[in-house]
MMTF fields as JSON, N, C-alpha, C and O atoms, coordinates in Angstrom:
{
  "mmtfVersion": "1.0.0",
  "mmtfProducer": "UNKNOWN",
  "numBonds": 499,
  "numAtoms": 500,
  "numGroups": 125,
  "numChains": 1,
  "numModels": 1,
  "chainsPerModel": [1],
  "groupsPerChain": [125],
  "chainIdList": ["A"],
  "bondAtomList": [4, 2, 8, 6, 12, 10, 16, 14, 20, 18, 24, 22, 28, 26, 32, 30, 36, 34, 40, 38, 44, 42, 48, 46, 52, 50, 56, 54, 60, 58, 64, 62, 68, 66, 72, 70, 76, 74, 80, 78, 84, 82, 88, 86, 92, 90, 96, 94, 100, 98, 104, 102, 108, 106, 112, 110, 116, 114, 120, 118, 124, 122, 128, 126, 132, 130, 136, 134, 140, 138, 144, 142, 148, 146, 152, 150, 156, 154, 160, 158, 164, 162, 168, 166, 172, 170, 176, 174, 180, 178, 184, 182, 188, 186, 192, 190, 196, 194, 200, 198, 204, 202, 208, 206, 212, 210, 216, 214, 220, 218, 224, 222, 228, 226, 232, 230, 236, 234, 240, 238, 244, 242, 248, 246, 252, 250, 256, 254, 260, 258, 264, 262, 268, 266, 272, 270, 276, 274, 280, 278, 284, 282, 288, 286, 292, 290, 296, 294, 300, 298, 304, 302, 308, 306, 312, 310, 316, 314, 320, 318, 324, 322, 328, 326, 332, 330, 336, 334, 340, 338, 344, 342, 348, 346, 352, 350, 356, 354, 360, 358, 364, 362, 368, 366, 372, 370, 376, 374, 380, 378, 384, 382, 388, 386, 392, 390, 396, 394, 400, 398, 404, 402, 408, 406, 412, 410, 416, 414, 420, 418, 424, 422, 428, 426, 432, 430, 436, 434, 440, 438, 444, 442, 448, 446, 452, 450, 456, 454, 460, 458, 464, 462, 468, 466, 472, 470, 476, 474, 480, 478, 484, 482, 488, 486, 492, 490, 496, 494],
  "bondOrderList": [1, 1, 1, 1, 1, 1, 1, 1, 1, 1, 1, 1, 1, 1, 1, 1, 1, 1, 1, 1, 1, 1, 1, 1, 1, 1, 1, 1, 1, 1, 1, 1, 1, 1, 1, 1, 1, 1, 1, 1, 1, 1, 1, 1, 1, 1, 1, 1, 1, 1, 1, 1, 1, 1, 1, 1, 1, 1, 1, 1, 1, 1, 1, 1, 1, 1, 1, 1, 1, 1, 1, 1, 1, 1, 1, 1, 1, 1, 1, 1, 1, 1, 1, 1, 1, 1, 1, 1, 1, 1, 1, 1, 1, 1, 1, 1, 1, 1, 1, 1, 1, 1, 1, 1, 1, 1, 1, 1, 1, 1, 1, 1, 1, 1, 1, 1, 1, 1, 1, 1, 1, 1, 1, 1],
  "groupList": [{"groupName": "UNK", "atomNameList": ["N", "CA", "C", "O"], "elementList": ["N", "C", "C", "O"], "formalChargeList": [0, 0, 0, 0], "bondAtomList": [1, 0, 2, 1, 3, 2], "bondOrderList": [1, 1, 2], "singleLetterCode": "X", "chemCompType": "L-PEPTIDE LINKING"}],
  "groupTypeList": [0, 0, 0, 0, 0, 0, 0, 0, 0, 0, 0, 0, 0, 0, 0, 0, 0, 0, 0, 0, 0, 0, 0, 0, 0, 0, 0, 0, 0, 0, 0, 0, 0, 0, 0, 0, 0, 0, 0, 0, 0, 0, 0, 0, 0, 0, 0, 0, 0, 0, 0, 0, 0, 0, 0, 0, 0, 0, 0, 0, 0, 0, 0, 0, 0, 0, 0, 0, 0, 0, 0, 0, 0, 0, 0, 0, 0, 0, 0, 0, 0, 0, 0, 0, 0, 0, 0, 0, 0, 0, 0, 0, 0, 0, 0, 0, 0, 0, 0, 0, 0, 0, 0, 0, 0, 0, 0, 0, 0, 0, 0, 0, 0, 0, 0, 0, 0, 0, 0, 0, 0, 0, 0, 0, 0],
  "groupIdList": [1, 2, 3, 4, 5, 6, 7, 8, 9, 10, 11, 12, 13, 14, 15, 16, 17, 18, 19, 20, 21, 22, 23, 24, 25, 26, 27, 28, 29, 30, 31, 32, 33, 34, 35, 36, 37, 38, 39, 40, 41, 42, 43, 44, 45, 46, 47, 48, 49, 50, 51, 52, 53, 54, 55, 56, 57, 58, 59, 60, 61, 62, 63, 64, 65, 66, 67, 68, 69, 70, 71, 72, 73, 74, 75, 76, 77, 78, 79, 80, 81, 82, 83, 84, 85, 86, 87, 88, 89, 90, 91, 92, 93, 94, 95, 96, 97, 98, 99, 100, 101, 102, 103, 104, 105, 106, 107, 108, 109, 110, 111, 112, 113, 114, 115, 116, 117, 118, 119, 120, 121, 122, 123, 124, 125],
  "secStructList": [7, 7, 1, 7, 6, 6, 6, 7, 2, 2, 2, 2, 2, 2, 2, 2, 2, 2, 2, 2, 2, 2, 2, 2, 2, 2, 6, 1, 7, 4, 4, 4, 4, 4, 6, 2, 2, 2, 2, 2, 2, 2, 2, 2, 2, 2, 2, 2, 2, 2, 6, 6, 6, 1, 6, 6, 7, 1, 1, 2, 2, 2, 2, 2, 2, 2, 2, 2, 2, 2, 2, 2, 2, 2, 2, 2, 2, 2, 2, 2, 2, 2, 2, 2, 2, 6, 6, 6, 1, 1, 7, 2, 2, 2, 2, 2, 2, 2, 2, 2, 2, 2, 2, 2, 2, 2, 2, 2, 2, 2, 2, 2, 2, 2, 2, 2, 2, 2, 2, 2, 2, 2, 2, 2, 7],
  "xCoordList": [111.463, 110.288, 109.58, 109.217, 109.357, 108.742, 109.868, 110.849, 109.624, 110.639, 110.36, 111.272, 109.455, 109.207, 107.334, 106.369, 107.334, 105.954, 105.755, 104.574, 106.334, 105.704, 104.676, 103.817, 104.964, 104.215, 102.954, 102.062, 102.55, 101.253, 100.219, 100.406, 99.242, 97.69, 97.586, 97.626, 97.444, 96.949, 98.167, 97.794, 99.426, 100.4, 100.551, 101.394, 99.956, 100.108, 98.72, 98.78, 97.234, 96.223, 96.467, 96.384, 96.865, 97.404, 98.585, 98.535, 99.542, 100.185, 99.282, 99.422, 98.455, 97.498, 96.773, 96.82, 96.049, 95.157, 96.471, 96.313, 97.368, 98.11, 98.955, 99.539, 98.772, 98.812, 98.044, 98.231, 96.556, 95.239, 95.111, 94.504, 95.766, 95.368, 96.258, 95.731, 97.784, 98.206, 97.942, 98.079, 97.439, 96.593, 95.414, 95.264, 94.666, 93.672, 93.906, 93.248, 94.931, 95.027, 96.013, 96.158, 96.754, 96.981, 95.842, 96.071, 94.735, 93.826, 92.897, 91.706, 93.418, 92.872, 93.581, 94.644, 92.458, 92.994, 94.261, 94.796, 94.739, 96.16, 96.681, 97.85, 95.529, 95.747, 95.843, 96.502, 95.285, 95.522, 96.737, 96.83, 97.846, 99.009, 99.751, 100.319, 99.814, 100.1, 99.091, 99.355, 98.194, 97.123, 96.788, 97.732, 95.6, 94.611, 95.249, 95.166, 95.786, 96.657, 97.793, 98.14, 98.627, 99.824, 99.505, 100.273, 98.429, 97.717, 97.261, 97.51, 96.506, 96.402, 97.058, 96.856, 98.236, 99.381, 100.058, 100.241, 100.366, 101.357, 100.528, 101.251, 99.052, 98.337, 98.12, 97.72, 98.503, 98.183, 99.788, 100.055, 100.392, 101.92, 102.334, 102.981, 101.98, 102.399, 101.809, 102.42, 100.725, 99.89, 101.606, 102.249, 101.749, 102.224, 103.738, 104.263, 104.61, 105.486, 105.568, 106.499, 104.398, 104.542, 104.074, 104.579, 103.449, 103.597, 104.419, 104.061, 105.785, 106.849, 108.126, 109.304, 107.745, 108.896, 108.569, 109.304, 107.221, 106.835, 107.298, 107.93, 107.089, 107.06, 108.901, 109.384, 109.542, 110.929, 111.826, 113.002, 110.398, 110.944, 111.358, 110.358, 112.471, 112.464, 111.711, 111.928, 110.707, 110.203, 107.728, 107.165, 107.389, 105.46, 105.376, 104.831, 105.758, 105.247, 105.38, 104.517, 106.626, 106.886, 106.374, 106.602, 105.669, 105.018, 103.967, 103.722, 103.349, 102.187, 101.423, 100.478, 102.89, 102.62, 102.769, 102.289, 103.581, 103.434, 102.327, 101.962, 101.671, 100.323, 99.099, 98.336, 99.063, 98.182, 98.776, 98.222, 99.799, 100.056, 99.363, 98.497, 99.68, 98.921, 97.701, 97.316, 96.814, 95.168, 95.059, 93.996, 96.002, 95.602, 95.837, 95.022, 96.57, 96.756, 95.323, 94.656, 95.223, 94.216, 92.815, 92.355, 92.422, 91.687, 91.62, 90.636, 92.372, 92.84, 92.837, 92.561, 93.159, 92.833, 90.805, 90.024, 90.738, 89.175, 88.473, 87.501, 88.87, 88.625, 88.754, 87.81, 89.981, 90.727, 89.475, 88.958, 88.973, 88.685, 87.072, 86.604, 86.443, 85.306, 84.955, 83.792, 86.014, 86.921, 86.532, 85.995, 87.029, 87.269, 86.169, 86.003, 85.263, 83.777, 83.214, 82.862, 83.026, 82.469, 82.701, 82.147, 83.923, 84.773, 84.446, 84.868, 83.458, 83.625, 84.74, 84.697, 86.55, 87.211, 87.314, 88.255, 86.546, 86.47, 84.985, 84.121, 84.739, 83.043, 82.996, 83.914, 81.595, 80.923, 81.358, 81.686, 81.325, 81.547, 83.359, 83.53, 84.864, 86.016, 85.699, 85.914, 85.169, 84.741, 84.481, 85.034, 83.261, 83.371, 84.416, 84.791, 84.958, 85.502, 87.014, 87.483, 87.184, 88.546, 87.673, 88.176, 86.607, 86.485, 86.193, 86.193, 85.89, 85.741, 87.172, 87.033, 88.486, 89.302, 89.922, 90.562, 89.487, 89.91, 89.256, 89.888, 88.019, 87.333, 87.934, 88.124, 88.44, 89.332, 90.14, 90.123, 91.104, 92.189, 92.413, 93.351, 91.22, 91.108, 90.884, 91.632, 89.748, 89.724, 90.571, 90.635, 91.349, 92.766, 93.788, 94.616, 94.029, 94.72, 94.474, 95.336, 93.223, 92.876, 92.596, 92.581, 92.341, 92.609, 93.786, 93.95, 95.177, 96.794, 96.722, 96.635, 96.777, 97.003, 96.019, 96.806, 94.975, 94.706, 95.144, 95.288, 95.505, 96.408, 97.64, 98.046, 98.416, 99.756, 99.389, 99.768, 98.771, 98.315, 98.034, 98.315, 97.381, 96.969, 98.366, 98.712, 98.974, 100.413, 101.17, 101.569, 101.166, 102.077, 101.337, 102.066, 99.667, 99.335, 99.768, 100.044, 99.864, 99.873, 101.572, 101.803, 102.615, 104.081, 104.002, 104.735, 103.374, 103.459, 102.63, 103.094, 101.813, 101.195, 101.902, 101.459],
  "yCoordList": [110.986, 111.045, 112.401, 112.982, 112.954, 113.872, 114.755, 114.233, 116.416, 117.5, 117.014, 116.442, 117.186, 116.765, 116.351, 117.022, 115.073, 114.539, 115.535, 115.844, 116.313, 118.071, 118.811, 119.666, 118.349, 119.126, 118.459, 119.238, 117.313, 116.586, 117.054, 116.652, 117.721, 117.838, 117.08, 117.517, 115.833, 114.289, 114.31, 114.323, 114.315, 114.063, 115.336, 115.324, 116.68, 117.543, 117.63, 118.111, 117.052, 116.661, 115.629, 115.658, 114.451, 113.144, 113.624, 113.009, 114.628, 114.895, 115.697, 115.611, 116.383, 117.007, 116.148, 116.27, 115.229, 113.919, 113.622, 114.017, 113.147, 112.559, 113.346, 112.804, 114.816, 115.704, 115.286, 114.446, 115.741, 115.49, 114.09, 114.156, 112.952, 111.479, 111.499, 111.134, 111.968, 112.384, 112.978, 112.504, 114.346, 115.281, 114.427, 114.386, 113.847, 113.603, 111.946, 111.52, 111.233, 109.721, 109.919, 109.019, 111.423, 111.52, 111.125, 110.238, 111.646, 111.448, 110.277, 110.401, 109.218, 107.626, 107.376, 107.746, 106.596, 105.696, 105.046, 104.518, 105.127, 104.814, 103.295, 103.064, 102.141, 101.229, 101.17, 100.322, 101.928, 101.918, 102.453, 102.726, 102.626, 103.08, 102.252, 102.816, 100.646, 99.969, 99.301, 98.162, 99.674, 98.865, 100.09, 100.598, 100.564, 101.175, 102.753, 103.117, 103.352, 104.782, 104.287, 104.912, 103.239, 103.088, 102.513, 102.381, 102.157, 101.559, 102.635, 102.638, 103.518, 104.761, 105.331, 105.836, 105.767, 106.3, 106.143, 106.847, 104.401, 103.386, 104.012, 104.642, 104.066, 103.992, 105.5, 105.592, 106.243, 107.259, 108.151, 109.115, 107.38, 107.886, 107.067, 107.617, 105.661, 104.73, 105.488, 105.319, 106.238, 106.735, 107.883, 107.934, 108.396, 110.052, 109.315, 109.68, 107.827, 107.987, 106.891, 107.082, 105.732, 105.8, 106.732, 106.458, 107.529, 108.472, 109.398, 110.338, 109.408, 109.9, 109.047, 109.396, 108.209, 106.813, 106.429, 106.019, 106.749, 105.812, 107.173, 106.926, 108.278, 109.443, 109.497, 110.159, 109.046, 108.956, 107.828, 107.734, 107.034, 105.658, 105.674, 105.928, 105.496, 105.699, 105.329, 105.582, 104.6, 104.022, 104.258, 104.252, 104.358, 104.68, 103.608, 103.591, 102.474, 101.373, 100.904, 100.212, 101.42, 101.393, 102.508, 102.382, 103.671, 104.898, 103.964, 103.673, 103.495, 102.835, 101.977, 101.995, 101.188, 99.938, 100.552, 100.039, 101.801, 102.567, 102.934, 102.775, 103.498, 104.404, 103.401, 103.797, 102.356, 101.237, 100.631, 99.684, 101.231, 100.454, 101.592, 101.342, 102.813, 104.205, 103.917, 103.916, 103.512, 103.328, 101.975, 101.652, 101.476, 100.012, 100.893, 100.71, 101.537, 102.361, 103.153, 103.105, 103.844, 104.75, 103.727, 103.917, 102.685, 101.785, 101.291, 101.643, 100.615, 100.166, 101.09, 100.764, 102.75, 103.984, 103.917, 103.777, 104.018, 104.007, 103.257, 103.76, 101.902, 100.922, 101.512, 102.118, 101.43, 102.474, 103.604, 103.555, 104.644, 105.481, 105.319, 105.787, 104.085, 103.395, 102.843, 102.699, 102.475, 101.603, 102.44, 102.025, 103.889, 104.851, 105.014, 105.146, 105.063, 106.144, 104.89, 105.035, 103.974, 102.776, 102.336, 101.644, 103.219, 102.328, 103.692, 103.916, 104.723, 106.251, 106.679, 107.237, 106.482, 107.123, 108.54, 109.331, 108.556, 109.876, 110.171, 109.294, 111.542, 112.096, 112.408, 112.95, 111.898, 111.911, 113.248, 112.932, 114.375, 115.47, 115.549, 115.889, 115.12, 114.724, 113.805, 114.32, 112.384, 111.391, 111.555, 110.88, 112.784, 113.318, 113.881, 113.606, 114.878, 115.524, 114.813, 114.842, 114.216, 112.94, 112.495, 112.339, 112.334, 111.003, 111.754, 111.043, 112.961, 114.098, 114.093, 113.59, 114.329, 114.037, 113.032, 113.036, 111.89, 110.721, 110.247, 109.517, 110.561, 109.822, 110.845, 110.404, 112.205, 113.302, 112.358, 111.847, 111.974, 110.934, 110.181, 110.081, 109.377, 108.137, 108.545, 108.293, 109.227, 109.469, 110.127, 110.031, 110.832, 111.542, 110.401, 110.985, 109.673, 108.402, 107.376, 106.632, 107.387, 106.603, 106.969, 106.215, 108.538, 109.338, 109.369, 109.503, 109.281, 109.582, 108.424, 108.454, 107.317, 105.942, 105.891, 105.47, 106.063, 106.482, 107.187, 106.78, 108.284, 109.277, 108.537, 108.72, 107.68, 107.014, 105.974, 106.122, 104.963, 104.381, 104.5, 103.666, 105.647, 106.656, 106.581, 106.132, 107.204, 107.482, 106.027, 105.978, 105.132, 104.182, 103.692, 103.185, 103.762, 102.958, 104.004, 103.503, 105.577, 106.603, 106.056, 105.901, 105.795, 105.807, 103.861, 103.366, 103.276, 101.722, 102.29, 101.547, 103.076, 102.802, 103.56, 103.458],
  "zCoordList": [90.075, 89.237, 89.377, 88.354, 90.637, 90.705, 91.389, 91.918, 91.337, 91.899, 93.481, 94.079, 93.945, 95.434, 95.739, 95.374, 96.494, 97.114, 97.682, 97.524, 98.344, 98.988, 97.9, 98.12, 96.987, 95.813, 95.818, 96.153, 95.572, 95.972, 96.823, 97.971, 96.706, 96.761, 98.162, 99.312, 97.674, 98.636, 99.718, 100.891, 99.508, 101.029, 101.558, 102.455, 101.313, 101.949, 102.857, 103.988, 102.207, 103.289, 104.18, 105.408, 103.24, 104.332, 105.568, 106.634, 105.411, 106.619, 107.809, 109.029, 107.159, 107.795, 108.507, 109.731, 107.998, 108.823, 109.889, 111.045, 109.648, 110.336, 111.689, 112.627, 111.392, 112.722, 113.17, 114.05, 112.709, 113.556, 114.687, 115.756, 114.215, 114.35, 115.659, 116.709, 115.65, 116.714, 117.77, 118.898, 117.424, 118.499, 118.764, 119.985, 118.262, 119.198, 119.911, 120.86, 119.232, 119.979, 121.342, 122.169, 121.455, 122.907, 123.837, 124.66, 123.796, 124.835, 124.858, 125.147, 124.572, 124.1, 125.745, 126.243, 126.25, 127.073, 127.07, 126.094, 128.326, 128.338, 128.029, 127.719, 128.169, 127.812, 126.145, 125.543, 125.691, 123.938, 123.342, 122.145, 124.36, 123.723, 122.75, 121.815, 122.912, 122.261, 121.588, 121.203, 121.403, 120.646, 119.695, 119.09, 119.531, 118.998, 118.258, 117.085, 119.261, 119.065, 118.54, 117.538, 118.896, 117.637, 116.532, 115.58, 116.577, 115.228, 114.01, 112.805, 114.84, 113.98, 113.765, 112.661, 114.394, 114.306, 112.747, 111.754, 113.313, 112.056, 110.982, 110.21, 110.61, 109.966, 108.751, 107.591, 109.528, 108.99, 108.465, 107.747, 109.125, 108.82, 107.633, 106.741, 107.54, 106.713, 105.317, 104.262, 105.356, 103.863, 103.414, 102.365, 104.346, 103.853, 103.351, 102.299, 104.568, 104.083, 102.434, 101.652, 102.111, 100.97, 99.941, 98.852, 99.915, 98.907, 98.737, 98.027, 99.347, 99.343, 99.229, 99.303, 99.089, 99.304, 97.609, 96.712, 97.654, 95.53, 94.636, 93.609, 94.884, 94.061, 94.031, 93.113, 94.68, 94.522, 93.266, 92.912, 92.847, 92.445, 90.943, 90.271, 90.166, 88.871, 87.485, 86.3, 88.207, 87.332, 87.987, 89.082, 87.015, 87.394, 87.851, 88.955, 87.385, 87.741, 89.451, 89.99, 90.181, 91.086, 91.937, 93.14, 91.517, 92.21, 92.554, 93.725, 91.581, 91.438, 92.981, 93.77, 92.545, 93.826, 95.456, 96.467, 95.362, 96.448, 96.927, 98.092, 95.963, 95.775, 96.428, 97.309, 95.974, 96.105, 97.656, 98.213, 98.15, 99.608, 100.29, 101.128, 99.993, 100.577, 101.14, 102.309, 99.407, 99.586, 100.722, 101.252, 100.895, 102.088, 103.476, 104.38, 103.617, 104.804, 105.312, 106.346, 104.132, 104.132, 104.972, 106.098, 103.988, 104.251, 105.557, 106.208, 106.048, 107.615, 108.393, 109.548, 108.114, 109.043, 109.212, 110.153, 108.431, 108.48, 109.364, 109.93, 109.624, 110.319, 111.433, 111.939, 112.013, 113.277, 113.58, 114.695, 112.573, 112.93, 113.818, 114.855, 112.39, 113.042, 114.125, 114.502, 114.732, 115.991, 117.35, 118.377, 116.976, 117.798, 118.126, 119.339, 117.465, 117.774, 118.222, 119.392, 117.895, 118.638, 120.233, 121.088, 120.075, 121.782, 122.622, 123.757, 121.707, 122.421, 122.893, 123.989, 121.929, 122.525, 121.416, 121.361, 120.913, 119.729, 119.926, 119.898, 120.139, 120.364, 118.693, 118.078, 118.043, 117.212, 116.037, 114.893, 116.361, 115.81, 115.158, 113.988, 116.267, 115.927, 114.71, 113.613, 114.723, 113.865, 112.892, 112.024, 112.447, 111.155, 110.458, 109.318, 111.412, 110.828, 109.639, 108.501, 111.098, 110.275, 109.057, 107.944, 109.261, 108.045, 107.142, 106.137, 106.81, 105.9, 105.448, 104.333, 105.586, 105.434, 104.707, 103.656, 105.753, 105.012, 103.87, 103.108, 103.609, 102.153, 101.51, 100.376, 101.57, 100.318, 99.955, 98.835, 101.099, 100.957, 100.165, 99.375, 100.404, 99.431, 98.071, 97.127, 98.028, 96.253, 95.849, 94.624, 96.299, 96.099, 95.816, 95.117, 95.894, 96.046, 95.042, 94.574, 94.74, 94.008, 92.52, 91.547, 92.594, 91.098, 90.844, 89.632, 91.683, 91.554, 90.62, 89.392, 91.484, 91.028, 89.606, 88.758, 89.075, 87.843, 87.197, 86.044, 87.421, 86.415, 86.134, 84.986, 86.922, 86.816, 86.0, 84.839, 86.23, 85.013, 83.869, 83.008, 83.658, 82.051, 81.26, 80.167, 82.278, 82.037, 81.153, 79.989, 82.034, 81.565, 80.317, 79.464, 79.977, 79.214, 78.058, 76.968, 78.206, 77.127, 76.792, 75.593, 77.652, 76.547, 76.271, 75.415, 76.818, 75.974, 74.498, 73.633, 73.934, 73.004, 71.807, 70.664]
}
């Protein structure tokens, strides 16, 4: 469908968040290796690899449903991120910064998934 998801705006910030989420969930308490840090992990990786997994799909309709698993990722990262600053394993200033990020994310994500829709409703008519 598309030449390459490398080309995308949104999975070239979302890989970016998702360095970040790495670099800083090293220094999470060691009991959160299987909890909290692979959670964010899953979380933020799961955005970049469906929007590279849907942009492959032959058909919008199937980008689509990718796109919309993205924005649940995205969503559930947020949580995570809220999580973090609550449990003080992220100082206040990191916290923003991600979430500056992540709300790009989302409306990035959520304009794709509108433009793809435009799309399908522009060749049904």
């Amino acid at each position: 469908m598309l030449k390459s998801y490398k080309n995308l705006k949104v999975w070239n910030k979302a890989y970016e968040l998702t360095l970040k989420i790495y670099q800083i969930t090293r220094y999470f308490p060691k009991e959160e290796t299987y909890g909290l840090t692979s959670q964010m992990r899953r979380a933020s990786t799961s955005i970049i690899a469906n929007i590279a997994e849907g942009s492959g799909k032959n058909h919008i309709g199937e980008f689509i449903q990718f796109i919309s698993i993205a924005i649940g990722s995205c969503n559930e990262l947020e949580v995570y991120l809220e999580l973090s600053i609550d449990l003080n394993y992220l100082k206040k200033k990191e916290y923003e910064k991600l979430n500056i990020i992540h709300v790009e994310i989302s409306k990035m994500l959520f304009g794709l998934r509108k433009s793809l829709e435009h799309k399908i409703l522009a060749t049904s008519n």
